[in-house]
LUMVEX-685952 format. One record per atom (N, C-alpha, C, CB): x, z, y. Coordinates in steps of 0.1 Angstrom, whole numbers, plus 5000, padded with zeros to 4 digits. Glycine has a CB too. Example, Ala and Ser with C-alpha at 12.3 -4.5 7.8 and 13.67 -1.06 7.14 Angstrom:
<recs>
513250784943
512350784955
513250784967
511350904955
512850714978
513750714989
512950795000
514150574994
</recs>
This chain:
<recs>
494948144689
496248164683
497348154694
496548054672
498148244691
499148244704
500248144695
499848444711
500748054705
502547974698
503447964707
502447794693
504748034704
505748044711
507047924708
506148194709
507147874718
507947664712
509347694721
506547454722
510747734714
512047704719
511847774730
512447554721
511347934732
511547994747
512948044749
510648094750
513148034759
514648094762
514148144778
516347944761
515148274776
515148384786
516348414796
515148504778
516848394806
517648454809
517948544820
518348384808
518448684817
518648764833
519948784835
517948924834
520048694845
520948614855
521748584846
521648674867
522848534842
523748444836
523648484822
525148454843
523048604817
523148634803
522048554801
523148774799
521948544785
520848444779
520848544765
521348254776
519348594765
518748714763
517948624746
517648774779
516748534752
516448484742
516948344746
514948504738
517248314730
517548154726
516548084718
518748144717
515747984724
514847894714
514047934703
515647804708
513248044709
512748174699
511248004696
512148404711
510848044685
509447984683
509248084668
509447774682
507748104676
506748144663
505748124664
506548274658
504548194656
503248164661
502648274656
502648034656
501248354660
500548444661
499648454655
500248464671
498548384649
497348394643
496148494644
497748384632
495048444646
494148544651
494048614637
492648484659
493548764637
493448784623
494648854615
493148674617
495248834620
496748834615
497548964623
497548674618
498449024619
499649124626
501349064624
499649284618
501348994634
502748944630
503849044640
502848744634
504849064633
506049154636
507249144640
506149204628
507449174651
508849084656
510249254653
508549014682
511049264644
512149364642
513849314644
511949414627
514249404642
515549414646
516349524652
515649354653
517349494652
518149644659
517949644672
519849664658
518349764680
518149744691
519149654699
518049854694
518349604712
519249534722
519149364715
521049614723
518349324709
518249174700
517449084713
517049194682
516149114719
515449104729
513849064722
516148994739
513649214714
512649244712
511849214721
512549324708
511949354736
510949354746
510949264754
510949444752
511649184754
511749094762
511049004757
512849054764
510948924750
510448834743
508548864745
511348854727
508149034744
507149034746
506549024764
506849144738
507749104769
507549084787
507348954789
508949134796
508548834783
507948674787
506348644785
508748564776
505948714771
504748644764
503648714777
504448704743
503548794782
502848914790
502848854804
503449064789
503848764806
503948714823
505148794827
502548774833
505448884825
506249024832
507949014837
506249164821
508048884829
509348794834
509448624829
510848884825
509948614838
510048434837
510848424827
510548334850
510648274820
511348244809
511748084815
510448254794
512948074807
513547984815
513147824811
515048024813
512947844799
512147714793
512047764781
512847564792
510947664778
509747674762
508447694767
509947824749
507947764760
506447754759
506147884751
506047614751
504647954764
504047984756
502447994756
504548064754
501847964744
500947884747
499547964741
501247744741
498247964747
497048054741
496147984739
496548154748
495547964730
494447804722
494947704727
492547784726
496247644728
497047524732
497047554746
496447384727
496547594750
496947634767
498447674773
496047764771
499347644777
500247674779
500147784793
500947564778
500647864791
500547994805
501747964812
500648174801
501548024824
502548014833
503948174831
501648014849
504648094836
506048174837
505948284845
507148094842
506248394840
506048494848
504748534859
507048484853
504248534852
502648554859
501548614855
502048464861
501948774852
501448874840
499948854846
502149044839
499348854857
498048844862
497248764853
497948784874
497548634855
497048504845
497448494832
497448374850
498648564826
498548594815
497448684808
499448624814
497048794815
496248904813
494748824815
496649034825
494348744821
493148684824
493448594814
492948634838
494248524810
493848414796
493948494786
495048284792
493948624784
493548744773
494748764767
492448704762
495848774771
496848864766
496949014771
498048804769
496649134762
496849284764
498249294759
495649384757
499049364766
500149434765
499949564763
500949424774
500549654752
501149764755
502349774754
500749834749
502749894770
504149844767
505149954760
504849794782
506349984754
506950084753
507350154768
507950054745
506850284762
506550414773
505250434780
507550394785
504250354773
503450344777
502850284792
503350444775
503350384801
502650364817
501650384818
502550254823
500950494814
499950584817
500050604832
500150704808
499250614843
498950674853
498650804852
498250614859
499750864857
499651024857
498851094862
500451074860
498851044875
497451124885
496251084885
497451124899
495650984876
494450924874
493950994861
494550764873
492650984860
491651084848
491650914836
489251164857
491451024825
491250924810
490450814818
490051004794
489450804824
488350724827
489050634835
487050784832
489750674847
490150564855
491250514851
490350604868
492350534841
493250464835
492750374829
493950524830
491350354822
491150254813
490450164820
490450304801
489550264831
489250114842
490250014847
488650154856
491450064849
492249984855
492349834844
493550064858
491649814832
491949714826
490749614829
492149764812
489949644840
488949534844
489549484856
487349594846
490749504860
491349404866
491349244869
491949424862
491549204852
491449054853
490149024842
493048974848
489049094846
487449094841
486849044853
486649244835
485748964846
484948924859
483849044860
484148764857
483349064876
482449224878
481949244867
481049234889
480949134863
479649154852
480449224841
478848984846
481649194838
481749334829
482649464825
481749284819
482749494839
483049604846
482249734838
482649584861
482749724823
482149844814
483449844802
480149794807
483750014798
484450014789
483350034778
485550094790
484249914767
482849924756
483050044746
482749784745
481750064741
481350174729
482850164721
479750124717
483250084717
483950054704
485250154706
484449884700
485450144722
486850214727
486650354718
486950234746
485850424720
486050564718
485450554707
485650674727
484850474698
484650434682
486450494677
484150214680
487050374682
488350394678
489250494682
488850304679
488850564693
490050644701
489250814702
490350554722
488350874698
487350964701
487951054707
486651014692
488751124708
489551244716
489751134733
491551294705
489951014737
490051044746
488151004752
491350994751
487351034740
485751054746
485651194757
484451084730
486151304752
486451394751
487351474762
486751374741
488151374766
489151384778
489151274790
490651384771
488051234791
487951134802
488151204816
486551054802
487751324819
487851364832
489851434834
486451484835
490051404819
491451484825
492551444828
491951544819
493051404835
494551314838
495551304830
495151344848
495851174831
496651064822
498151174821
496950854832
498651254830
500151324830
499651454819
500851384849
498451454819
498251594809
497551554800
497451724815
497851464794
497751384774
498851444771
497751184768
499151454758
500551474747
500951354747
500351524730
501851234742
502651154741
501751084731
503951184739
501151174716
500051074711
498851014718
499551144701
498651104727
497051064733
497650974741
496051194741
498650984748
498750864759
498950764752
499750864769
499250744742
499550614735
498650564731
500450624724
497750624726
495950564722
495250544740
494550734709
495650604745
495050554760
496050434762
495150684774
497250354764
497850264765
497150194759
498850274763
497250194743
496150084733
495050044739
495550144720
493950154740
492850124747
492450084758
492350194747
493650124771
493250024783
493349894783
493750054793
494449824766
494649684767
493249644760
496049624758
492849704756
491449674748
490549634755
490749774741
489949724768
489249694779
489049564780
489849734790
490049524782
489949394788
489749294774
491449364799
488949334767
489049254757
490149094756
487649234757
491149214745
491749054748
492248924735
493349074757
492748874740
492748734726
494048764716
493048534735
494848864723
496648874719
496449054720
498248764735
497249084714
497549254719
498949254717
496849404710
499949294722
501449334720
501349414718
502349334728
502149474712
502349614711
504149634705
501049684699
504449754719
505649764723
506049914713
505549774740
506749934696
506650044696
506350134696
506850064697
504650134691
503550194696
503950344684
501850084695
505050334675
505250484673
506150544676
505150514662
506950504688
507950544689
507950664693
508550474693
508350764691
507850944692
506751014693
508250994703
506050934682
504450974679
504451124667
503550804670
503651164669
503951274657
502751174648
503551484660
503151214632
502951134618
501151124618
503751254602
500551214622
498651174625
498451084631
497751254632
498951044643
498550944653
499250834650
498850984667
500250864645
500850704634
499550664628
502250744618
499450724614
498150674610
497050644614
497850704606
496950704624
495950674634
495550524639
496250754645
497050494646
497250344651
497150284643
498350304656
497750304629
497750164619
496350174614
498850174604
495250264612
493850204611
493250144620
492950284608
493950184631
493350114645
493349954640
494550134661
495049934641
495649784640
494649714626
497749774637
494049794612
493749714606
492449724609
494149714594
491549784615
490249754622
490349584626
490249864636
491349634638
490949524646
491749384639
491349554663
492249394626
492549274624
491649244615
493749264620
490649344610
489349284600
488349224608
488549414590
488949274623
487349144630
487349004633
486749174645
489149024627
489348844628
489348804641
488048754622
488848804653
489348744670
490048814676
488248734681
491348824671
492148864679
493648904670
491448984689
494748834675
496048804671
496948944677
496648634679
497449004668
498449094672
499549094669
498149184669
500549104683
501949074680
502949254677
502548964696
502849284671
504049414668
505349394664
503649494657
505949484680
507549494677
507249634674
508849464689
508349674662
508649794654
509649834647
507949814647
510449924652
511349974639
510950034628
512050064642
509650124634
509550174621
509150144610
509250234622
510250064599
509850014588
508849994578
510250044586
508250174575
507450184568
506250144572
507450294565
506050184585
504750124592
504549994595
504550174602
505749914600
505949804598
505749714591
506649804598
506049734575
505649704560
504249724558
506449794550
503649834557
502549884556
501149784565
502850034560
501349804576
500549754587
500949494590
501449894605
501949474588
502149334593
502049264582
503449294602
501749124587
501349034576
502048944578
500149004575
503348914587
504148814589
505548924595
503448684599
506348854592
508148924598
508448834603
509548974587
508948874617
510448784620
510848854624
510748674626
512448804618
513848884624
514548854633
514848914617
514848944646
515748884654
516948904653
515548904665
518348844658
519148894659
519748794671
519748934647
520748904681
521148814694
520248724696
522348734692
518548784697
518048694709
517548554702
519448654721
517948584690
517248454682
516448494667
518648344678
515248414664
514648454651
515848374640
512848384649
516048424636
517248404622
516148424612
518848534619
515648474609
514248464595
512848464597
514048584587
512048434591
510648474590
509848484574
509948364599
509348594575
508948604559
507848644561
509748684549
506848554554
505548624550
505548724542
504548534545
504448824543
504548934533
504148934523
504249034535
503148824520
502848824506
503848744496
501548754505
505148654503
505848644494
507448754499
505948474493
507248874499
508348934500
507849124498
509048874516
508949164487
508849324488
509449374501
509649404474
509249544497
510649634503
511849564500
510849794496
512149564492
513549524492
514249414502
513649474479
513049284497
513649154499
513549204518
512748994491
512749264521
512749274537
513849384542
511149334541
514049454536
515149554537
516349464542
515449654522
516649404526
517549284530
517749214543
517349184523
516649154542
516749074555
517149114568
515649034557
516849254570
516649384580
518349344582
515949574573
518849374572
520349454567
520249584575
522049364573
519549644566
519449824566
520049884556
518049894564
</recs>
């Protein structure tokens, strides 16, 4: 279980997040929303290593990780995907997804069956480079190189954000796949509502940098979340 305890963020004199705390649950899709500029991505860049946080905690099976130190974050099993992907353009399907044995030990320096279980088009496109996918495919190649590395957390940064409507659905069978195998906690930031609703099993709302709500979804409709949204 990932638990995030009073983190606060700041780049340089602004203070981005304030005393954010939630918690992740393996099994689970919990959802971090809001308007833009709240410090969605931020909040996931801290959890990922990818920027120091100024104090709090964040912590993986009670383990607390270090501040800014996406390496060792990525080795205590946090996968990021980030918004925009970062696909390597000049590298083929195959070697973009190797790059997720990074923080694997040799012995398992193999992308598993399950990848292209879940992703099959890029079975299909391994020899062809990451700059010549469509924007859907690179986005299931992003997913999938966090997978590689089998990990304990997945982020996911907006993973529909200029997706065409198949590969949406696509992702959200992905996300409930891997939330029916139970080992592994997924954190989703998202605007997009419907999918949002559809796909998470916990809300929290940011606003200025701070969770102002949290609603489980089994006690809340459209509506009452709408509300909350103020959409």
């Amino acid at each position: 279980m990932l638990e995030i305890t009073d983190l606060n963020l700041k780049y340089g004199e602004s203070q981005i997040l304030q005393d954010v705390t939630l918690t992740a649950p393996l099994g689970q899709v919990t959802c971090v929303t809001g308007t833009n500029g709240v410090g969605k991505t931020s909040l996931l860049k801290a959890i990922a290593g990818r920027h120091p946080f100024f104090s709090g905690t964040v912590a993986l099976d009670g383990s607390p990780l270090a501040s800014g130190q996406a390496a060792r974050a990525a080795q205590a099993g946090i996968g990021y995907v980030p918004q925009g992907r970062e696909i390597f353009a000049l590298m083929t399907v195959e070697e973009n997804l190797q790059t997720g044995f990074a923080c694997l030990p040799k012995a398992e320096h193999k992308i598993p069956d399950d990848i292209f279980d879940l992703f099959p088009v890029l079975a299909d496109m391994k020899a062809r480079r990451g700059g010549d996918l469509s924007g859907g495919q690179q986005q299931q190649l992003s997913i999938a190189r966090a997978l590689v590395a089998r990990p304990k957390v997945l982020l996911l940064d907006e993973p529909t954000e200029g997706i065409q409507p198949n590969i949406i659905q696509m992702i959200g069978r992905t996300i409930d796949i891997l939330r029916s195998r139970g080992d592994i906690a997924i954190v989703l930031v998202e605007q997009n509502f419907d999918f949002a609703f559809k796909n998470a099993d916990h809300f929290h709302i940011m606003q200025r940098g701070q969770i102002t709500k949290s609603i489980p979804k089994v006690s809340a409709d459209r509506a009452t979340l709408l509300d909350a949204l103020m959409i």
